[in-house]
N, C-alpha and C positions, 0 to 999 in steps of 0.2 A: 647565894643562888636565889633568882625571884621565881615565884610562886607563879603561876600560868593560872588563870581565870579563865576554864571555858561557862561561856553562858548556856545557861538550858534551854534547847529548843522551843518556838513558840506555837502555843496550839491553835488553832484555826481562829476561835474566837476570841481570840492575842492580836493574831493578825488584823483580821477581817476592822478590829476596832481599831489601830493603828490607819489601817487606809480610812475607817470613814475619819476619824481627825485629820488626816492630809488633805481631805476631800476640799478644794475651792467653797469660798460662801457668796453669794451675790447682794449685792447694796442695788437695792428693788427701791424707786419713789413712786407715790402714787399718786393720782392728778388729784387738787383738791381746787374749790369754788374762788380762793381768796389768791395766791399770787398769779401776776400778769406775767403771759408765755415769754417777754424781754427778760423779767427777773429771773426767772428759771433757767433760759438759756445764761444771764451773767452767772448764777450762782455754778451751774455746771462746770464752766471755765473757769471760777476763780478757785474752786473744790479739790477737782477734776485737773487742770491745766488743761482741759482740750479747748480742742480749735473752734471756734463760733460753727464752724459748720459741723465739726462732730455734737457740739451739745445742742445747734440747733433741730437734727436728726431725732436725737432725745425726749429733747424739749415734745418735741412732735407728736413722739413713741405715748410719751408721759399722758397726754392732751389726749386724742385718738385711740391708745390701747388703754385706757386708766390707769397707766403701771409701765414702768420701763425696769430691766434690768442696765443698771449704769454702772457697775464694774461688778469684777471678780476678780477676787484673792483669797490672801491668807484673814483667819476670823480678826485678829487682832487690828490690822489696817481696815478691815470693812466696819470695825467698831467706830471706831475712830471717824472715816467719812461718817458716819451714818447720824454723831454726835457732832461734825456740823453741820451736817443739812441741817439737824434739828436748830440749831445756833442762825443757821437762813430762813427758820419756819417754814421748811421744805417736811411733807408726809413721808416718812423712809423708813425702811424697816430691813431686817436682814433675813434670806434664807438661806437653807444647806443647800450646796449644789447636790443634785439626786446621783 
């Protein structure tokens, strides 16, 4: 006869910590003096795979707001973008979505 595993309920601050780990992170660049708005929008696209006009929008955000948010997901994939931009000499950095 096998043995039944109940787990023991989880208390608030079980949970509450569980959701902020699920929580999305965003891959945030910030405009800096030295690459040209072409290079930026190529690095987007080759990063990214988006479409000249979605990383031109970016590109724009970047330029204009000093900071784009350019994607959101899970931490381990925004790591990953965020250690190429650095590899493109792109400014990036990661925040917790709130």
């Amino acid at each position: 006869m096998k043995a039944v595993t109940i787990d023991k309920p989880r208390t608030r601050a079980q949970t509450k910590s569980r959701q902020q780990l699920a929580k999305p992170w965003k891959v945030v660049v910030y405009d800096d003096p030295v690459n040209l708005m072409d290079y930026v929008t190529k690095v987007f696209q080759k990063v990214f795979g988006y479409s000249k006009e979605k990383a031109e929008v970016l590109m724009r955000e970047v330029h204009d707001a000093k900071r784009s948010v350019v994607w959101t997901g899970n931490r381990e994939k925004a790591e990953l973008y965020v250690q190429q931009l650095h590899g493109f000499q792109l400014h990036a950095g990661l925040e917790k979505e709130e």
